[in-house]
C-alpha positions in Angstrom: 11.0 -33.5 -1.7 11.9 -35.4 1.1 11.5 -33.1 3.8 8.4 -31.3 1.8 7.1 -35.3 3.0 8.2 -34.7 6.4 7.0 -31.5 7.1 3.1 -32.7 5.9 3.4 -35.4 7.8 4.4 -34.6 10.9 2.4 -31.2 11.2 -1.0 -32.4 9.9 -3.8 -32.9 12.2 -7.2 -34.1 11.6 -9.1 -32.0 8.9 -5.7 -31.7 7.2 -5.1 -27.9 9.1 -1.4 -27.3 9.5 -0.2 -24.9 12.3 3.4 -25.6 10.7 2.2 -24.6 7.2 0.5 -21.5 7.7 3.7 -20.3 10.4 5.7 -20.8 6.6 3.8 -18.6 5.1 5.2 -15.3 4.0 2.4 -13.3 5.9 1.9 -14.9 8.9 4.5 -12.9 10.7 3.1 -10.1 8.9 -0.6 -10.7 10.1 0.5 -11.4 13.7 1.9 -8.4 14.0 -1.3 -6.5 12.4 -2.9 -8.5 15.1 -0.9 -7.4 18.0 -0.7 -3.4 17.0 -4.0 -3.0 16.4 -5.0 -4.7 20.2 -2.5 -2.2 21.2 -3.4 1.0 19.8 -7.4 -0.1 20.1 -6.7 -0.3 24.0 -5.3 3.3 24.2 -7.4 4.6 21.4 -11.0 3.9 22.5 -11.3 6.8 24.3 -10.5 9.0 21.5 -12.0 7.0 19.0 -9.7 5.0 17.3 -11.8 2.0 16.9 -15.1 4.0 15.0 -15.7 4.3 11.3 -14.1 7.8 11.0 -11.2 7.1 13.0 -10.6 3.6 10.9 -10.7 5.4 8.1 -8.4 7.8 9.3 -5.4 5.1 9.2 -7.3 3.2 6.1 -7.1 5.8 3.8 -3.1 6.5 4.5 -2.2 3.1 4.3 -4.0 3.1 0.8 -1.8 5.5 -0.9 0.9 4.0 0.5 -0.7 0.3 0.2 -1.0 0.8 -4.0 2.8 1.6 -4.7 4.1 -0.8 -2.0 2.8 -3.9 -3.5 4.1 -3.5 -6.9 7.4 -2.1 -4.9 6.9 -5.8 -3.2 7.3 -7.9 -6.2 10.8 -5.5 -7.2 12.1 -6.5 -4.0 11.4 -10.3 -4.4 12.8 -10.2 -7.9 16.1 -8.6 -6.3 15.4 -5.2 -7.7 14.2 -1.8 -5.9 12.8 1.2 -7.0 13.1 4.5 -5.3 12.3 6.8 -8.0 8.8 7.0 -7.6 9.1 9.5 -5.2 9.4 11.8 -8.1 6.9 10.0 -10.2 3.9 10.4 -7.5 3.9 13.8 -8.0 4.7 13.4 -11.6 1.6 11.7 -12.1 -0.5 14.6 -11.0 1.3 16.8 -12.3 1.0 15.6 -16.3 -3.1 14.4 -15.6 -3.4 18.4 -14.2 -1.7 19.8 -17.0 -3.4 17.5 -19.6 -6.4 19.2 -18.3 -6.2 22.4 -17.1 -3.1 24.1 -19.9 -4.1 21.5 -23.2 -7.9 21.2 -22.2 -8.1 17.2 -22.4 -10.5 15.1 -21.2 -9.3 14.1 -18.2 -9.5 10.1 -18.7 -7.0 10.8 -22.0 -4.9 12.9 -19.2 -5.0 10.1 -17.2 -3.8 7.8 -20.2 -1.1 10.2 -20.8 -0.2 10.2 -17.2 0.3 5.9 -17.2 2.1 6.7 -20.8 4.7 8.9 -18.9 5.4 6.7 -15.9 5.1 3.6 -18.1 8.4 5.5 -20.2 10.1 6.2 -16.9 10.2 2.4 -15.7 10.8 1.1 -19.1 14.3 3.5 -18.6 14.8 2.5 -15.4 14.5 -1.2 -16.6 16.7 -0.9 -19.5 19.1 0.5 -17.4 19.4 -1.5 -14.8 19.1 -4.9 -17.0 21.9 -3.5 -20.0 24.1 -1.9 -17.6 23.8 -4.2 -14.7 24.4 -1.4 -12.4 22.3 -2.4 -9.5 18.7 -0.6 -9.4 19.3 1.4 -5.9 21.3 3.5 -8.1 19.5 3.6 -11.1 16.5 4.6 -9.2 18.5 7.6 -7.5 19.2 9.1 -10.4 16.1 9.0 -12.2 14.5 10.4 -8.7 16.5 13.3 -8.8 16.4 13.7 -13.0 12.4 13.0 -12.9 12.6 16.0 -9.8 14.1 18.7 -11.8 12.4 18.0 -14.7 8.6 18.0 -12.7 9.9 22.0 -11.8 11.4 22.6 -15.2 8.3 21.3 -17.4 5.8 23.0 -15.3 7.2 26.2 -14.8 7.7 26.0 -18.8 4.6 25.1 -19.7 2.8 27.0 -17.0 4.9 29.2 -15.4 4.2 27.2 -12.1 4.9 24.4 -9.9 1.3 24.6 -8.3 -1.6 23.3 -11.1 -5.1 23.5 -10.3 -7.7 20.6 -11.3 -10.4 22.0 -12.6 -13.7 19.9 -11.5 -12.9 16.3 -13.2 -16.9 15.3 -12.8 -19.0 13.3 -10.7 -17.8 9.8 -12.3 -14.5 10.9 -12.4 -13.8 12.2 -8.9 -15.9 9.0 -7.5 -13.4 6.7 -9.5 -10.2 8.8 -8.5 -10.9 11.3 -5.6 -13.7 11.6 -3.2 -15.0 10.5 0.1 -17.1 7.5 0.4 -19.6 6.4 3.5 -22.0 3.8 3.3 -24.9 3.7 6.4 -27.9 1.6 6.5 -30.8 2.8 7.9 -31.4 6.4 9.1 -31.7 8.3 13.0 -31.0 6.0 15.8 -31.0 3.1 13.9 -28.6 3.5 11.3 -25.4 1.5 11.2 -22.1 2.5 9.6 -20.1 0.1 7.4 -17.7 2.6 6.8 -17.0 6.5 6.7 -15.2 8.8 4.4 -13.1 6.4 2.7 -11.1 7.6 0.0 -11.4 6.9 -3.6 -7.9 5.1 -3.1 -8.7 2.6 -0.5 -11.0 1.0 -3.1 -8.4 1.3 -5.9 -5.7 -0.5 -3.1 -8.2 -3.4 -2.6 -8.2 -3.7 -6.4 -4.6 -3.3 -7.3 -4.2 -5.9 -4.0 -6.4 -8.8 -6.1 -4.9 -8.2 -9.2 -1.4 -8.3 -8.0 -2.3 -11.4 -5.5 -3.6 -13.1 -9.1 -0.1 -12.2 -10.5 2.1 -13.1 -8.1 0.0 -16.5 -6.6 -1.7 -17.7 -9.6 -0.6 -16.9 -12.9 2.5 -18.5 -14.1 4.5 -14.7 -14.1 4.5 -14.8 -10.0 6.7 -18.3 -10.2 9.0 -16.2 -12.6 9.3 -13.5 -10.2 9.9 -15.8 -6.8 12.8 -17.7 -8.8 14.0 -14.5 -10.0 14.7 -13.2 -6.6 16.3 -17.0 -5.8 18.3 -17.3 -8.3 18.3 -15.2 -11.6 21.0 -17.1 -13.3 19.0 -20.5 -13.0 15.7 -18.5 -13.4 17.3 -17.4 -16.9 18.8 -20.8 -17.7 15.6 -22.2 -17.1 14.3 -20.2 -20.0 12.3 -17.3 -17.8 12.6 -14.0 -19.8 14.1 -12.1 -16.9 15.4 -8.7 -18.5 11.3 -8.3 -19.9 10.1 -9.4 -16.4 12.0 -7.0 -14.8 11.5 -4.0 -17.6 7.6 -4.9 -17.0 7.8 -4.8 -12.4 9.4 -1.2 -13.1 6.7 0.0 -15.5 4.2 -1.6 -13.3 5.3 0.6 -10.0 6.3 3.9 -11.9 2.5 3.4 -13.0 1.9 2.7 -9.5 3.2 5.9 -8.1 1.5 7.6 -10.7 -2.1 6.4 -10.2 -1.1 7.5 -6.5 -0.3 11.0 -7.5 -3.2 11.5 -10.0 -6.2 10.1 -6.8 -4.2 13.0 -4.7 -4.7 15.8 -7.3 -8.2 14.9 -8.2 -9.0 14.8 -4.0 -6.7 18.2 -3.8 -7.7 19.3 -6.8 -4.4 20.6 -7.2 -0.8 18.7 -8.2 2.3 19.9 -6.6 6.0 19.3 -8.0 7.2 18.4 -4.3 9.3 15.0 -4.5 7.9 12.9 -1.9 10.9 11.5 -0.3 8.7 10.1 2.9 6.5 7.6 0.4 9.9 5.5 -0.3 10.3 4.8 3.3 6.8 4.4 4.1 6.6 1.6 1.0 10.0 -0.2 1.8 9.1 0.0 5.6 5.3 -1.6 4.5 7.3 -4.4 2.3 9.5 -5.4 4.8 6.8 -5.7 7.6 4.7 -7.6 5.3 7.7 -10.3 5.0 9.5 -9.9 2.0 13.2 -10.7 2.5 15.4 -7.6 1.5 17.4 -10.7 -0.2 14.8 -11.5 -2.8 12.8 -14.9 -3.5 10.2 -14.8 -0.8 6.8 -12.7 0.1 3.1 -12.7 -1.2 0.6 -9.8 -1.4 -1.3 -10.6 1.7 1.9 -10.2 3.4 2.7 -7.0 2.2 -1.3 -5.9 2.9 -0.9 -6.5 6.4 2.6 -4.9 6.4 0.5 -1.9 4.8 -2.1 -1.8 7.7 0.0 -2.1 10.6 2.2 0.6 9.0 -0.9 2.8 8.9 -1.8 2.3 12.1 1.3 3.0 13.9 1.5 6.2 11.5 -1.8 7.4 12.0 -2.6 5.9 15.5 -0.5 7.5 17.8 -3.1 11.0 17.2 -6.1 8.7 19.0 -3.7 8.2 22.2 -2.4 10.2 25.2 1.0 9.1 23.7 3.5 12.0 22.8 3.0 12.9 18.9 7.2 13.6 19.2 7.3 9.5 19.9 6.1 8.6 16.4 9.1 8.0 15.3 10.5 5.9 17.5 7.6 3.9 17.1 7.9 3.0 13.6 11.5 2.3 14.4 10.3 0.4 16.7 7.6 -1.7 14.4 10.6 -2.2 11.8 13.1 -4.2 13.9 10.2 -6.4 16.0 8.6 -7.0 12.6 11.7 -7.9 10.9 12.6 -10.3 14.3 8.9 -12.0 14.3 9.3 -12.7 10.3 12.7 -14.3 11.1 11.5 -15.9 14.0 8.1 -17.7 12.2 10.5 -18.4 9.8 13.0 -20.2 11.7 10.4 -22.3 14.1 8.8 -24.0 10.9 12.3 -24.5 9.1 13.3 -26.1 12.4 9.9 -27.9 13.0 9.8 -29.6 8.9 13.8 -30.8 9.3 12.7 -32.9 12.4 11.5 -36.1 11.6 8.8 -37.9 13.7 10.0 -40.3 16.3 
């Protein structure tokens, strides 16, 4: 409490506005950085048109898909927990909304039900598991990636005698909601201005799951739970927080995550694949860890991990707007990782150091 007095009053200035405050907050690393690559890659990208709508949405709509699994992967990793599995339940997700549809003929809202039923199943196992056994969840999750894998190829090639399904056309409400391209212009000829160009389906579903989540983790009384989770579980369940339902209910919530991902890419496809998509668990961890969360647990907030998302995106997509070699992509994100992970630390550090000194 003491130095919670110390740190308001030696930071505040007039209006109240504290520059030590907002350096302690779990995104301001994150959105400094989001800052500092996208002045970078705007510089070298104007000529091929990184900074116009369709080149903005080029980087929007990637981070999206990856943006919607990596929050609720956020709040695993600041309850202590992780969850790699849903590299198989992306394409899982598809995979049962396609089949729903196209082999059993069902609507495909009820194949979309079935398709959260499914995932929902897979994280409540991979919750039991990891909360009865108290084996730790990076191994849990492996082996439910590779058992949810085989049994993507098994099932289909059962049911269908593939591991390709078509969509058949999911209608006009439908493929607006899940999978289609959206642009919105004012005006018409010379004077029309874009607000935006082909953005997916999924960036709108991202900005969603991004409030509801920020209302979850910041507001309700559940995000508390989560944040003293991560701190300390033993004192978290002491203190009478039901952590073995908390943590059943953050694995259902991003196996339902991957799965919504999986199901916006078949409808946009209109076709679901059985390929395991090993890349996404990088791509979410690597967004996570940008966007501040501490690998340790017990720290991080959905803005955070937003602007982790972006600047992930960015660097991903980016490098195709510059004179930069494609081969280098790589060693850019590698790059992005370790300075991000440095600047968190750093912000970190300076306002720890800052509140502990008291005002002469």
């Amino acid at each position: 409490m003491a130095d919670t007095q110390i740190n308001q009053g030696a930071v505040k200035r007039s209006g109240g506005f504290s520059f030590l405050s907002l350096f302690r907050r779990p995104e301001a690393g994150a959105a400094a950085g989001f800052i500092l690559i996208f002045l970078f890659f705007g510089y070298f990208g104007v000529e091929k048109n990184f900074l116009t709508a369709l080149g903005t949405s080029t980087w929007l709509n990637f981070a999206s898909k990856v943006g919607i699994i990596a929050i609720p992967i956020a709040f695993l990793m600041i309850a202590g927990e992780l969850d790699i599995s849903i590299g198989a339940i992306i394409p899982a997700g598809g995979i049962v909304m396609a089949l729903s549809v196209e082999t059993f003929g069902f609507n495909i809202w009820f194949g979309v039900l079935i398709s959260f039923a499914v995932a929902a199943a897979i994280g409540w196992v991979n919750g039991m598991l990891v909360t009865r056994t108290r084996v730790p969840s990076l191994i849990v999750t492996l082996a439910t990636l590779f058992v949810v894998a085989g049994l993507n190829a098994y099932i289909s090639k059962q049911i269908a005698g593939t591991t390709q399904h078509s969509m058949p056309d999911a209608g006009v409400i439908s493929e607006f909601l899940l999978g289609d391209y959206h642009s919105l212009v004012l005006g018409d000829g010379d004077n029309a201005f874009t607000i935006f160009r082909s953005l997916q389906s999924s960036f709108f579903i991202w900005i969603a799951v991004a409030i509801a989540c920020f209302y979850i983790l910041h507001i309700s009384p559940w995000g508390n739970w989560i944040l003293a989770m991560g701190g300390d579980q033993e004192s978290a369940h002491n203190a009478g927080i039901p952590t073995k339902r908390l943590k059943i209910a953050l694995f259902m919530l991003s196996a339902m995550a991957a799965a919504l991902v999986g199901m916006t890419e078949a409808v946009l496809a209109n076709t679901a694949s059985t390929t395991t998509q090993f890349g996404m668990i990088f791509n979410t961890i690597i967004c996570v860890v940008v966007g501040g969360v501490l690998l340790t647990g017990g720290f991080g907030s959905v803005a955070g991990v937003v602007f982790g998302t972006l600047t992930f995106g960015i660097v991903f997509q980016g490098i195709n707007f510059t004179a930069f070699d494609k081969d280098l992509n790589m060693l850019f994100i590698g790059a992005l990782l370790l300075v991000a992970v440095l600047m968190n630390d750093t912000f970190r550090n300076l306002a720890t150091s800052a509140s502990t000194t008291k005002k002469k």
